[in-house]
Structure formats: C-alpha cells, structure tokens
C-alpha positions, -999 to +999 in steps of 0.1 A: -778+619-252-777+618-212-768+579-216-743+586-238-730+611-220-729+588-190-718+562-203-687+580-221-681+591-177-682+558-172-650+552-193-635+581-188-635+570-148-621+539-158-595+549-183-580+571-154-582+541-130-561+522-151-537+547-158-531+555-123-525+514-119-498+521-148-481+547-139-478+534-102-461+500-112-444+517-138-424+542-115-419+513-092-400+493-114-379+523-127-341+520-113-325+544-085-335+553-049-350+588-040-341+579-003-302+571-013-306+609-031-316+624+000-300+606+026-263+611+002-238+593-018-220+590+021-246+574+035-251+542+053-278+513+047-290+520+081-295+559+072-309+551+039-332+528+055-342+554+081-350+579+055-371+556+034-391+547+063-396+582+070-412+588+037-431+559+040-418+538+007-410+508+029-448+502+031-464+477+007-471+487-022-515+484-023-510+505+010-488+528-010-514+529-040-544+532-016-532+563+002-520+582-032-552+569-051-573+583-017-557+617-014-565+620-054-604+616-047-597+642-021-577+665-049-544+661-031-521+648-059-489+643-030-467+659-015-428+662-033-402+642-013-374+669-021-391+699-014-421+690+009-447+713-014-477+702-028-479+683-061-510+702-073-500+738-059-467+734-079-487+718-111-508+754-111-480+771-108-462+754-137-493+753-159-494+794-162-464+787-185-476+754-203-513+763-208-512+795-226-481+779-245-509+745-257-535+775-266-506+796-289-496+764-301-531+755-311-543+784-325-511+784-349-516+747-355-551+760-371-541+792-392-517+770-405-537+739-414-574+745-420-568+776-448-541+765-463-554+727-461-586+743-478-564+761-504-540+731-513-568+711-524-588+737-544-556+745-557-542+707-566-539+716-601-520+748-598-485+753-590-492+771-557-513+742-548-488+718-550-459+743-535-481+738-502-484+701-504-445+700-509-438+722-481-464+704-456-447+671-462-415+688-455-427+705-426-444+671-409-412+654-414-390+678-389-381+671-358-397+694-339-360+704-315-346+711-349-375+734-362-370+754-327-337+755-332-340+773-366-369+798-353-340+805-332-314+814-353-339+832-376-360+854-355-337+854-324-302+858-334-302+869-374-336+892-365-334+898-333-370+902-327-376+874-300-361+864-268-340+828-281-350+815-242-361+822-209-393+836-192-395+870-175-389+873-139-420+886-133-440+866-149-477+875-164-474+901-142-450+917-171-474+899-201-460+915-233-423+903-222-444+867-215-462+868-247-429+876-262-409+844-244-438+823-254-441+832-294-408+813-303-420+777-286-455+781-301-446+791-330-421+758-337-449+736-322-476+750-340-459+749-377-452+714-371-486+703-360-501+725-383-482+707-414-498+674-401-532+692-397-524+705-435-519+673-448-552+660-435-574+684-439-565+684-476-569+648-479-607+652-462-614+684-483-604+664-518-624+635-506-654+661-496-647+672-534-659+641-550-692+636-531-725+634-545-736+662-528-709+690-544-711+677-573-753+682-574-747+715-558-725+722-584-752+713-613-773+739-593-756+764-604-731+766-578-694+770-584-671+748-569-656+763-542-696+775-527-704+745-532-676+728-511-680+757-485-715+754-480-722+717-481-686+699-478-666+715-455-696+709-417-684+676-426-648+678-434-651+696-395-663+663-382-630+646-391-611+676-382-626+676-349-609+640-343-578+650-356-578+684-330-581+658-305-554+640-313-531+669-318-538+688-285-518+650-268-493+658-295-493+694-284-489+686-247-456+660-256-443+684-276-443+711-246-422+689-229-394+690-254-397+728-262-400+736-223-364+722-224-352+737-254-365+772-243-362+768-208-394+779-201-406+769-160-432+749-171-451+713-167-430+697-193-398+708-174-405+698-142-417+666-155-384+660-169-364+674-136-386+651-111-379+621-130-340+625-127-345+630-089-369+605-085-392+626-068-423+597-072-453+613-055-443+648-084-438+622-110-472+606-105-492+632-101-476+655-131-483+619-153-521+612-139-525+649-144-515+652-180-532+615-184-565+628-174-562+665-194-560+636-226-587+617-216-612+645-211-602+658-242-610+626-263-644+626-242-645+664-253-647+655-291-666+622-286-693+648-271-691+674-303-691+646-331-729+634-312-737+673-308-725+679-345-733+653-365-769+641-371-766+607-383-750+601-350-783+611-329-807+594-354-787+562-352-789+563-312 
C-alpha cells in the first residue's frame, strides 16, 4: 500500500508539472496586453514598453516560468498585476464563498442520486420507477444557467423564500443570511449533477441486480431488496466512488457559471474577471490551483477504491 501510495505522489507531482507547463504557454499565446490595460488606451509604445518592463513580462519566457514555478514550491502563487495583492491571500478569500457552495452542491448531488438511483432500479417495473428515470434524463439534459434561472423565478420571485442573487455584506459573519444566498446556486448545481449521479447509480444497482451473488442470497431466503442492500450495493459504492470523483471537477466548472449567474464573490468569478483583464500571474495561479484541487481528488478516490475494495490489495 505505501508503494502504491507513492507511486500514485509520484504522478500526482507530475500531472501538476505539466499542467503548470500548459497553462503557462497557454495564457502566453492568448491575445491582448495587460501592460497596454494599465499603461491606457492613450498610451505610447514607449510607456507601454516601460510598464511591461516594470512587471517584468519582457523577460524570457523559461525565466518567467522558473520564477512563477519557484515561488509555487515556496506557496507564493504571484502577485496580481492590477491590484498588487497576493494571488493566494485573495484565492482564500474567494474560496469562503466557492467551498461551502462545492460541499452544498455535493451533498444535494447525493440525496438526489444515491436514494432515488436505489429506488428507480428496484422500482423499474412500477410506474414510479420509471417517472424517475424520465425525470433524471430530463434533468441531465438541462443546461445548468437555465435550471438556475428557473430556481429563480420559482423560489425567488413566485415564492419569495430565497435571495435570487448576491452575498451578504457581512459575510459568514451573518451565516443564516449566507446559507440563505448559497441554497439557490447549490441547489441548481446539485439537481443537475445529481440527475447524472441518478442515472448511474441505477445503471450499477440493475447490473448489481443480476449477479450471482443476489441472486444466491436471494435462494437463502433473502428478499430482494436485503439481498441487494447487504451484498450488492459495498460494490455498487466502488463505482460510485469514481463517479463522485468525477462530479466534484464538474461541481467546481459548474461554480464558475453559477458564481456568475448569482453573483456570488467567489473563485469562479474572479476566474472569469482576471481573464478579461489579463491579470496573468491571478489567472495562473486561480488555474494551477483548481488544477491541483482535481488532481488530489482523483488520487483521493484512487486511495479509497485500494482501501475499499479487496480484490485490489490481493491482486497487489
């Protein structure tokens, strides 16, 4: 286990080294000119060329990469060119807003599909059964701007029981009124990701269904549903488990759309706001930041599926 914990560092390491190569090129090759932003729309070659030496982007680019790359060892993600804060000191900042809106968005993304994923497929044969099937399908297929949008109308403007946009002033320091601002955007992420989690964990449980293993449980004297709960669903979690993994990136790409629809001062918006100023040192660390969160989640579940499952172990 130690090796393959190791080893799975290993790659982790390098999948971050290479995404920090990416997204450096990448935002290199991207049109506009911070320094032409800051120095004005007035502004001669000469001052433009002044200001982007004193920001240092007339430097070679390895010497560019080497000094960003360094400070990121050291836990210094940059410095904005706009403002002059720190990258990571305004990533914490945003993340009180974006983190607990990933764990609301989660946990609804799992009331939603591992009960009723459970139910549709015990049920397959029963009108209410296939009513959630239909409605899953439907659900998956929405764009996720247009399920906020009729959250909105629904609990914000027909109900009025939610604040349509907007965070408080204050902050968590006033947490029902942020708990409040946050239930709309996790709600319209978490029904959507919860009708793909649905889908699958009906397909898993209907394939767990027809295993040799129910079925002799089953000739034991166990009914179906026991015998599915005992012995089918530890291993309908393994596949699960995957899936989670997959749907906390979609989770975190969603944020950045609802952030904007909501207006909510989080990672997702600022993302969106340095990359129409061109603020590059913001830009990369926000992406290598969000890059990495992705990555150790993948190693995350890669962990639990050798913790969980047996076969794994006995085959190392």
């Amino acid at each position: 286990m130690i090796r393959y914990t190791l080893t799975r560092l290993g790659l982790l390491v390098v999948g971050l080294a290479v995404a920090s190569v990416l997204i450096f090129v990448s935002l290199r090759v991207l049109p506009g000119d911070v320094a032409q932003l800051i120095a004005g729309a007035e502004s001669t070659p000469e001052q433009v060329a002044a200001v982007r030496a004193s920001l240092g982007l007339d430097a070679p680019l390895l010497s560019q990469y080497v000094d960003w790359i360094g400070g990121v060892f050291r836990g210094d993600l940059g410095t904005s060119l706009i403002t002059g804060t720190s990258v990571a000191a305004e990533l914490a900042d945003k993340a009180r807003v974006t983190v607990p809106l990933a764990v609301m968005s989660l946990t609804v993304a799992l009331v939603v599909g591992i009960p009723f994923g459970v139910l549709s497929a015990l049920g397959r044969r029963r009108v209410a059964g296939t009513a959630l099937s239909v409605v899953a399908q439907a659900l998956a297929a929405v764009p996720v701007v247009w399920a906020g949008l009729m959250l909105v109308v629904v609990f914000a403007v027909w109900l009025g029981w939610l604040p349509p946009q907007g965070f408080p002033r204050a902050g968590w320091n006033d947490p029902a009124a942020a708990v409040r601002a946050l239930v709309l955007p996790a709600l319209t992420i978490g029904v959507v990701e919860g009708a793909m989690l649905l889908r699958f964990v009906r397909s898993a449980t209907l394939q767990a269904v027809g295993q040799d293993y129910v079925r002799t449980a089953a000739a034991k004297g166990l009914t179906r549903t026991r015998a599915l709960l005992s012995h089918g669903l530890p291993n309908v979690g393994l596949s699960v488990i995957t899936v989670l993994g997959l749907q906390v990136a979609g989770i975190i790409v969603g944020a950045v759309v609802i952030e904007q629809l909501f207006t909510l001062p989080g990672v997702g918006r600022m993302l969106v706001a340095d990359v129409a100023s061109r603020d590059l040192p913001k830009v990369q660390g926000e992406l290598l930041a969000l890059t990495g969160f992705v990555l150790i989640v993948g190693f995350l579940v890669d962990l639990a599926h050798r913790l969980i499952d047996p076969r794994q172990r006995e085959a190392a």
